[in-house]
Phi, psi and omega in degrees: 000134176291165186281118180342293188321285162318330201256029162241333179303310180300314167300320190302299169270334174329326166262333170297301187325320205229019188190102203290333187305003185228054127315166193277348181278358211259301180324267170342301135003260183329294191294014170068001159242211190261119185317311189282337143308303164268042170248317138002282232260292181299346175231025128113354181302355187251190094290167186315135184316181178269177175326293221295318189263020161286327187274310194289321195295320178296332155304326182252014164230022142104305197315170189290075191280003166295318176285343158309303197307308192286349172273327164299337163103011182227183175245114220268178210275357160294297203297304192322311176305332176265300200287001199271329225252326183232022191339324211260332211283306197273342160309294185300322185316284212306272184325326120355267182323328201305320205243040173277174169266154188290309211314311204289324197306287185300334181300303174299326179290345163311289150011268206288315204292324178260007174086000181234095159251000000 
């Protein structure tokens, strides 16, 4: 699995090729920190930023920011909140779920999304 780091250096210029506007100072500008912090932040020297600016940085690079959050090793605090609330429940789930296939995964998030469960 790639490293926070790398995979925002990658998002980053992936988009800077077709757009001069995303260099790491254009960037960095936008998420509200210091260029030399993400710059840091992009070559691991650092660990992963705190949420608010893992989300922001997922906004202005297009991104997931749930899937940002999980390359940071972290949760963000709406799910912390849900899982908080049932602990024992979402535990076995989340354990259950580890060796399912994505297809059977998505059937159920379909499910609950339409409600016919």
């Amino acid at each position: 699995m790639m490293q926070f780091g790398e995979h925002i250096r990658q998002a980053r210029q992936a988009i800077q090729e077709g757009d001069r506007a995303f260099s790491l100072r254009q960037v960095a500008a936008r998420v509200g920190i210091e260029p030399a912090y993400l710059s840091k932040i992009e070559r691991s020297v650092f660990p992963p930023p705190s949420e608010d600016v893992i989300v922001k940085l997922a906004v202005v690079l297009g991104e997931d920011k749930d899937v940002l959050l999980a390359l940071a090793g972290k949760l963000s605090t709406d799910l912390q909140q849900i899982i908080m609330q049932r602990p024992r429940l979402f535990a076995e789930l989340l354990r259950q779920l580890r060796e399912v296939p994505d297809h059977a995964i998505l059937r159920v998030v379909r499910e609950v999304k339409d409600g016919q469960w």
